[in-house]
C-alpha positions in Angstrom: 8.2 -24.6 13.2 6.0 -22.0 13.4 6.6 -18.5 14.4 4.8 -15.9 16.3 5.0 -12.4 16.6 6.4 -11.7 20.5 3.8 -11.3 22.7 6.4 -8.9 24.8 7.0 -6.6 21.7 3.3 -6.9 21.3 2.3 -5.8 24.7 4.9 -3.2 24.7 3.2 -1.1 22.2 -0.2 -2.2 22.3 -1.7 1.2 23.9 0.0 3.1 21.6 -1.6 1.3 18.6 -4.8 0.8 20.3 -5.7 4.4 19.8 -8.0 5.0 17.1 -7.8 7.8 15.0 -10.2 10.4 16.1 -9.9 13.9 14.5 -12.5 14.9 12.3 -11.6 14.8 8.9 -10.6 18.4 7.6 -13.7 19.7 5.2 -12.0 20.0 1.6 -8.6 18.5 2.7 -8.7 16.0 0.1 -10.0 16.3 -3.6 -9.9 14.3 -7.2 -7.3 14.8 -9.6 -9.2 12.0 -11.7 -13.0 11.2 -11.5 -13.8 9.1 -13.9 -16.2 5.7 -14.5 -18.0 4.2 -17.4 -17.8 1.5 -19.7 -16.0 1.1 -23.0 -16.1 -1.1 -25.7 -12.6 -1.7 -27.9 -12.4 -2.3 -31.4 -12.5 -5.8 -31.1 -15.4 -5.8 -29.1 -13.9 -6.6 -25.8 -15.9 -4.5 -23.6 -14.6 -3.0 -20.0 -16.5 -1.2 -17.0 -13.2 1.4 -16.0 -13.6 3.7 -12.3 -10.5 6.3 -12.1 -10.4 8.2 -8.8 -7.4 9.8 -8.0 -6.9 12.2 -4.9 -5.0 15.0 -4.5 -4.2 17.3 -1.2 -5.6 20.7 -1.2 -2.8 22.7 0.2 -0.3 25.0 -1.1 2.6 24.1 0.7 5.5 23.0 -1.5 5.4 19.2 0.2 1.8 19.0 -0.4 2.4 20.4 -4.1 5.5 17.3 -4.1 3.1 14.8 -3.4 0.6 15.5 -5.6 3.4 15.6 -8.4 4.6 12.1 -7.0 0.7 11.0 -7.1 0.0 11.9 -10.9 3.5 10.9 -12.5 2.6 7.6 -10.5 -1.3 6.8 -10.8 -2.7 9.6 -13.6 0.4 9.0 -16.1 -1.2 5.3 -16.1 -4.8 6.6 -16.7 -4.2 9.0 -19.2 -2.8 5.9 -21.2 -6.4 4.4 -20.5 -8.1 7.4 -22.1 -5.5 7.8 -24.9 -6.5 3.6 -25.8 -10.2 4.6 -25.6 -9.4 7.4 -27.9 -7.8 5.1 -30.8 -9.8 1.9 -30.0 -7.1 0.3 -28.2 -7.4 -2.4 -25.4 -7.7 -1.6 -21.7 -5.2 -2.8 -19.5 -5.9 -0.7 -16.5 -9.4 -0.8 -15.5 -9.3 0.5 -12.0 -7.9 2.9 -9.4 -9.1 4.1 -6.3 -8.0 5.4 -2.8 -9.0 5.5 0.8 -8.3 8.3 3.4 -7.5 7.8 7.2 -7.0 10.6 9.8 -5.0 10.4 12.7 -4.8 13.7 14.5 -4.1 16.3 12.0 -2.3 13.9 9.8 -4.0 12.5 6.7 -2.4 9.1 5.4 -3.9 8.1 1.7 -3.5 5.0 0.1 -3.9 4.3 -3.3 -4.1 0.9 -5.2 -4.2 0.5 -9.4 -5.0 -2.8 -11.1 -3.0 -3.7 -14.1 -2.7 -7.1 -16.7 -1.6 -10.2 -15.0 -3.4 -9.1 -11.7 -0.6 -7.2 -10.4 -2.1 -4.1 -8.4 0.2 -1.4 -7.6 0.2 0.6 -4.2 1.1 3.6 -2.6 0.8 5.5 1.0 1.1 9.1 1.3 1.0 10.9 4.8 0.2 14.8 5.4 0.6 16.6 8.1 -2.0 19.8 8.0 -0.5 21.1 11.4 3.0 21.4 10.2 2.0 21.3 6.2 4.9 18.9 5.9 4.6 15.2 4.6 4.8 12.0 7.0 7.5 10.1 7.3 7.7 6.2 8.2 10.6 7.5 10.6 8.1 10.5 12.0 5.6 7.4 12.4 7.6 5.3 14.6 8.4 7.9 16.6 5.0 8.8 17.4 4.3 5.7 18.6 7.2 4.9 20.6 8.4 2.3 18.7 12.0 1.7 17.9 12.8 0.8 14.3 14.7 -2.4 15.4 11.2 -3.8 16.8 9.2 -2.7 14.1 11.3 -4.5 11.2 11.6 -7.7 14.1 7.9 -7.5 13.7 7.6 -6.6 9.8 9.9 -9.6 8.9 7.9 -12.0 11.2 5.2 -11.0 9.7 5.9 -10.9 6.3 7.8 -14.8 6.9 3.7 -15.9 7.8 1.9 -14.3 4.8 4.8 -16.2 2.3 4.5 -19.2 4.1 0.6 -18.8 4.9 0.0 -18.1 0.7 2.7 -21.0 -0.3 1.6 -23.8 2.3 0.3 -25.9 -0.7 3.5 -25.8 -2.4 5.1 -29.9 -1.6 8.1 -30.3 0.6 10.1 -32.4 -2.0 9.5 -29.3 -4.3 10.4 -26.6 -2.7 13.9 -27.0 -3.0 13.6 -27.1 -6.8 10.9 -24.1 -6.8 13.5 -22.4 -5.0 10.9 -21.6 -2.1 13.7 -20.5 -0.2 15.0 -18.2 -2.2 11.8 -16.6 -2.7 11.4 -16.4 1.4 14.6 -14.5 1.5 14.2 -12.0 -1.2 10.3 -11.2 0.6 13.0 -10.9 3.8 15.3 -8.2 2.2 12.2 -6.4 0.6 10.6 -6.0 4.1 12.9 -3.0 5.3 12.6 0.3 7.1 11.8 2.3 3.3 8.5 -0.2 2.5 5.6 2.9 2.7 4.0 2.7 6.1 0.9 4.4 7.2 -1.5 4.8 9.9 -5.2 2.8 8.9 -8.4 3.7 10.2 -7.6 1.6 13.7 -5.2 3.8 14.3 -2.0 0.5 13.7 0.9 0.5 11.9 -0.3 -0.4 8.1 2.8 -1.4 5.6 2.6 -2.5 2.0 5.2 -5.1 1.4 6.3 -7.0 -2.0 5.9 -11.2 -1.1 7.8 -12.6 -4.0 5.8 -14.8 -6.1 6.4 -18.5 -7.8 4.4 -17.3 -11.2 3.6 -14.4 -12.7 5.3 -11.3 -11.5 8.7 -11.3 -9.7 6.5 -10.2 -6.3 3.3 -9.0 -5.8 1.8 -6.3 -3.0 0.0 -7.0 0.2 -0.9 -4.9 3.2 0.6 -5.5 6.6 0.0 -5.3 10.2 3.1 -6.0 11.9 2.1 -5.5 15.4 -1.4 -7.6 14.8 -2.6 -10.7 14.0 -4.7 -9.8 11.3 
């Protein structure tokens, strides 16, 4: 049967997610830890075009400083391995990083996505507040909009049920059982919980990266999520 997000929940929060976000970005609020592009040719002669850009917020508060930290043990730890392989000849298995920015008010919300082997892309969301110089949380999110955090994980999980059924629909009813399709649609169900980073995207919604568990490959993969659109 096919579910759909509740048009009351919906309505009940669209003006708050209908706002945009407006403030100008902050000049110098945001620069690169890593800035890096070229191409590379290994030792074998396989031979990779690589882009590194990792940001970094420019403030000297100790939560800014703490998020940066967080952003290079996560992202720059991963390209320094790239560089070290260039150095000795080595294979690539990272070839790109990159991140977006999105203002809402005073508070900036960066999201950054890495590719690795296998296609698996890991993601992140940071959010800073310049105002308070403290970082965002998903709970300081919610609040701002009005939005309770029983309705926002009724909507996350609904959600999150469509993408998995929406990216397995070609997977044969007298299989599933055997795949263990079901088993797959409830870990995606646990996984899609209050602590999944959420931030606010340049339409001023409610943006969360979830894990959808996957059939091959890795145990689950990342996607972006609107839980209060239809997107």
């Amino acid at each position: 049967m096919k579910r759909m997000i509740s048009l009351y929940l919906v309505v009940c929060v669209f003006f708050s997610l209908a706002i945009p976000s407006s403030a100008e970005p902050i000049q110098g609020a945001v620069s690169e830890l890593y800035s890096a592009e070229g191409n590379y040719e290994d030792s074998v002669g396989n031979r990779e075009n690589y882009s590194y850009h990792v940001p970094q917020i420019v403030s000297s508060s100790t939560e800014a400083e703490e998020i940066n930290s967080e952003i290079e043990e996560q992202f720059g730890k991963w390209i320094e391995e790239q560089f070290k392989n260039m150095k000795e000849g080595y294979s690539l298995w990272s070839w790109n990083t990159e991140w977006h920015s999105y203002w809402n008010g005073s508070q900036l919300f960066l999201l950054i996505t890495q590719d690795s082997d296998g296609g698996f892309v890991n993601y992140a969301a940071y959010g800073y507040d310049f105002e308070t110089q403290s970082r965002v949380t998903n709970q300081m999110i919610l609040d701002q909009m009005g939005i309770s955090e029983e309705v926002y994980l009724t909507n996350l999980k609904e959600k999150v049920q469509l993408m998995f059924e929406d990216m397995n629909r070609t997977v044969p009813e007298n299989l599933r059982k055997e795949w263990g399709y079901d088993e797959l649609l409830e870990k995606t169900l646990n996984w899609a919980d209050i602590d999944q980073p959420i931030f606010i995207n340049g339409f001023g919604e409610i943006e969360t990266i979830v894990k959808i568990a996957s059939f091959a490959g890795a145990e689950w993969y990342y996607h972006l999520a609107t839980p209060f659109s239809y997107g």
